[in-house]
Structure formats: C-alpha cells, structure tokens
C-alpha positions as CSV (number, residue, x, y, z in Angstrom):
1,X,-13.2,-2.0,7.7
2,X,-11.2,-4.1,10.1
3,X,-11.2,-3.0,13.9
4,X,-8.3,-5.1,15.6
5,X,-7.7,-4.8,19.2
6,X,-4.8,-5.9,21.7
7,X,-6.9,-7.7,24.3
8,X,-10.1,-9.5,23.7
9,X,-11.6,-7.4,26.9
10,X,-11.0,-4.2,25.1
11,X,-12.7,-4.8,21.9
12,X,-16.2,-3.7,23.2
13,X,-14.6,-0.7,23.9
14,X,-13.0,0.0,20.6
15,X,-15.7,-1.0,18.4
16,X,-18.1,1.3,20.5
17,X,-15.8,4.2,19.3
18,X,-15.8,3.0,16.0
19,X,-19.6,3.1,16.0
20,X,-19.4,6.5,17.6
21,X,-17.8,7.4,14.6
22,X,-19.5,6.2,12.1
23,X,-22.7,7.6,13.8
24,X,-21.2,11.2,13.2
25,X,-20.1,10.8,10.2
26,X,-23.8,9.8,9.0
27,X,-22.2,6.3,8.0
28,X,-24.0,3.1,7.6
29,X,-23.0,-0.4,7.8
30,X,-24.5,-2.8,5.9
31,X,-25.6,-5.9,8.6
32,X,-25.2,-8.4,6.4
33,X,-21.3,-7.7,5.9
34,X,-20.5,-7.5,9.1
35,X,-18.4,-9.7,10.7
36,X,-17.6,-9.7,15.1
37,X,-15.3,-11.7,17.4
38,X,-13.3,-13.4,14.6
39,X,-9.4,-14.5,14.3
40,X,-8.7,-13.4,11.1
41,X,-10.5,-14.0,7.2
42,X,-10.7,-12.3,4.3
43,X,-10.4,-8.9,3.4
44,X,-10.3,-7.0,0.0
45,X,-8.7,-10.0,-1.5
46,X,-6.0,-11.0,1.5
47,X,-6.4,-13.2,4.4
48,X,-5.7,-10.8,7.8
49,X,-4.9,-13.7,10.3
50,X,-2.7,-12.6,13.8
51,X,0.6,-13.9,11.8
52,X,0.1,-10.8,9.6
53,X,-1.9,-10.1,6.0
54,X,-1.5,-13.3,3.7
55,X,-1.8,-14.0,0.2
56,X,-5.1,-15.6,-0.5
57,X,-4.6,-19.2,-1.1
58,X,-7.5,-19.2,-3.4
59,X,-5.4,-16.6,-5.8
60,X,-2.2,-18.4,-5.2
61,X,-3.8,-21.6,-6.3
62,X,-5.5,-20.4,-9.5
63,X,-2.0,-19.6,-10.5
64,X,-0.7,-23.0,-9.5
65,X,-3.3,-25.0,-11.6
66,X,-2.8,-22.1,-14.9
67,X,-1.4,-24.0,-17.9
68,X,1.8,-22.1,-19.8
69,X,-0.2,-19.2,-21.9
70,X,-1.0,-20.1,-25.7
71,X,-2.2,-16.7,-26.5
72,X,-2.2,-13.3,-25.1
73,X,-5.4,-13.7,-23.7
74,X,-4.3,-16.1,-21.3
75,X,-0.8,-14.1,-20.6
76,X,-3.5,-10.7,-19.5
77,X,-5.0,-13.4,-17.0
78,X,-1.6,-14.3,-15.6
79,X,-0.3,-10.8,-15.4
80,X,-3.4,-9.7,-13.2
81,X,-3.1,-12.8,-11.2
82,X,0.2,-11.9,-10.7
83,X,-0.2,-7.7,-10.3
84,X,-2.9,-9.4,-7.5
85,X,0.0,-10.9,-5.3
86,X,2.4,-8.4,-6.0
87,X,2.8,-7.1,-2.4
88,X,4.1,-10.8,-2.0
89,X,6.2,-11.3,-4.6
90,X,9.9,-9.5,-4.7
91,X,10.9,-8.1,-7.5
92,X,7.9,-9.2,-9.5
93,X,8.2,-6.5,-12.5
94,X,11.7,-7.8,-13.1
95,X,11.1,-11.5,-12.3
96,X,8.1,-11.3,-14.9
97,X,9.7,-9.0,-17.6
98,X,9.6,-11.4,-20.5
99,X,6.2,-12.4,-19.3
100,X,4.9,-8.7,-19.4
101,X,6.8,-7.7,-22.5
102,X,4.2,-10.1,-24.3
103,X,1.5,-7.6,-24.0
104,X,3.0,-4.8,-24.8
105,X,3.8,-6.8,-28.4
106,X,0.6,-8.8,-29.1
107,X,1.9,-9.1,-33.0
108,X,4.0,-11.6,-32.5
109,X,3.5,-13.9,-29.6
110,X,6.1,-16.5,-28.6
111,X,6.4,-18.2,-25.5
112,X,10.4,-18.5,-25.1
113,X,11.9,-20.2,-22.9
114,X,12.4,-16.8,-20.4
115,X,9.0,-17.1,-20.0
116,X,8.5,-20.5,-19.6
117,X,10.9,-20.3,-16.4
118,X,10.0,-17.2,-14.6
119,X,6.8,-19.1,-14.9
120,X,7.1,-22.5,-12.9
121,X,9.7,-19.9,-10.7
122,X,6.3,-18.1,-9.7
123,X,4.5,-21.6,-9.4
124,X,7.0,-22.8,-7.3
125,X,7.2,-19.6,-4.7
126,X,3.6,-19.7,-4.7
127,X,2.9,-23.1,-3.6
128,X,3.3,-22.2,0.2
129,X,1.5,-18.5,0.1
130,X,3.5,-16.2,1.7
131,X,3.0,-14.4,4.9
132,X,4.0,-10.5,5.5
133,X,3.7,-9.6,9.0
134,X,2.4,-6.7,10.6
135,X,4.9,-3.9,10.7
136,X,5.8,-2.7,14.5
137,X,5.8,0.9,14.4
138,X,7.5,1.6,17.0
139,X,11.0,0.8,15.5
140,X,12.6,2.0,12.3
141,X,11.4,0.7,9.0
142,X,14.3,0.3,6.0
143,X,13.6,0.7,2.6
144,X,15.8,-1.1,0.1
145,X,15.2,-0.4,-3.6
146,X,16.4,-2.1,-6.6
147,X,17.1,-1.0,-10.3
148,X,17.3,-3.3,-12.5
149,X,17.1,-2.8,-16.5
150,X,13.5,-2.1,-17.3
151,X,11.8,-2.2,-13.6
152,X,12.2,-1.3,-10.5
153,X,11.6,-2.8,-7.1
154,X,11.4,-1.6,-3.4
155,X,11.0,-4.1,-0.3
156,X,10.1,-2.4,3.2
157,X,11.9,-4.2,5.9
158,X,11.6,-4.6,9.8
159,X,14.5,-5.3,11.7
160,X,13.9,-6.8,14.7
161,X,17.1,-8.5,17.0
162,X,19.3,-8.4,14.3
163,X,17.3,-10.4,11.9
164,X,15.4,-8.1,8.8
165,X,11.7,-9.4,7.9
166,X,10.2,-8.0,4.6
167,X,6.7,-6.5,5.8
168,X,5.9,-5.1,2.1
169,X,6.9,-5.1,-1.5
170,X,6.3,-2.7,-4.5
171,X,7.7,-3.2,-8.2
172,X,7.0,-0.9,-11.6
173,X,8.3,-1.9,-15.1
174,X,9.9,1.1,-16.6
C-alpha cells in the first residue's frame, strides 16, 4: 500500500484516515513492512519516485548482462524478464515476436537473426530505464492502439501543452 500526499504537512492527516480505515476493516499491518516519510522506493517490483513509477533498474540490468539464449530455457527467462517491464516497453508483443514464437515451438530451436536483433534492440532501450509519469487526471487521456500481424499494442497518452507523454503501455500476441 502506498499513501502519497500533496504537501508534506498533510501526510499525518492522510495516513490517520488510512489507519481509520484499516481499523474498520479489521486490517493489520505487518510493522516490519512498513515504511514512513520516504521519497520514493520500491513497490511490487517498480521504483515509485515523484518523477512517476520507473522500471526497476535491478530488472532492467539483469536483462542487460543476459547472454543471447542457447536453449529454450533461457528464452522462458528472457520472456518473463521482459512480460516484467512490459508497461515500459512499446509494442513489446510485436517487437519480441520472433523471440516469443520460440516457445510456442520448442522442437526446433534456432536463434535467427530476427531474434538476435530485437534482442540487443531491447538491451539497448533498456540501458537508461525508462520513466512513466503519473497520469494527471484532470485532463483527457488518449488511447492509441496498434495492429500489427500477430499482436497487438495500446499506449495511453497525456497531452499536456501540446506535447503527448506515454503514461502506460499494454501489448498481447494474438
């Protein structure tokens, strides 16, 4: 559970309703979980900072450091890095189609040259982890979606002054 707050003098305030709340509920919080008056860390897997919710460095890294897969084995473990970061990464079920099309035919592996590419292409966008910021609520969201053959992809944008931020993604093979 994250309780964020505007101003640092109304934080008492809010987390006293929180507790209210979980006190009705007949909730309990374990102590040693709980963390108070921080800037940002880690959350289910994500950094929550006040520049928005970024992709864990620690993920983006192991990724990084992988080797090209040798054996299916090793493609699985790339694919759930990957399915990890996805709410960074546009377009990942059609960027990593030839990479996901080798578990769906474990028979015959071959690392082609496809792969190899889409590869160091998510190596390279994950060297600086990317950032999404918060969405602002109080103006429109825009939804672009994407077909592609065999996935499809959907970005959520924020416009703000004329300029359109990405603030989530969402991709599905077909």
């Amino acid at each position: 559970m994250v309780v964020k707050t505007t101003s640092a003098e109304g934080h008492p305030t809010d987390l006293a309703e929180v507790f209210s709340q979980i006190r009705r509920h007949n909730m309990r919080l374990n102590p040693e979980k709980c963390v108070f008056s921080v800037q940002g860390g880690k959350f289910l897997g994500f950094m929550i900072t006040s520049r928005g919710i970024e992709a864990n460095p620690e993920k983006c890294k192991a990724i990084i450091q992988m080797q090209s897969p040798q054996m299916v084995k090793e493609v699985k473990c790339l694919a759930k890095r990957l399915v990890s970061l996805s709410r960074f990464i546009p377009r990942l079920a059609e960027k990593a189609g030839p990479i996901f099309t080798l578990l769906r035919k474990p028979k015959n592996f071959e690392w082609i040259d496809r792969c190899e590419e889409a590869f160091k292409s998510f190596k390279a966008f994950l060297t600086t982890p990317p950032i999404l910021p918060r969405p602002d609520y109080t103006t429109n969201l825009l939804l672009y979606l994407v077909v592609a053959e065999g996935a499809i992809s959907v970005v959520i944008m924020q416009e703000n002054q004329k300029v359109q931020t990405p603030v989530y993604f969402i991709s599905r093979v077909l």
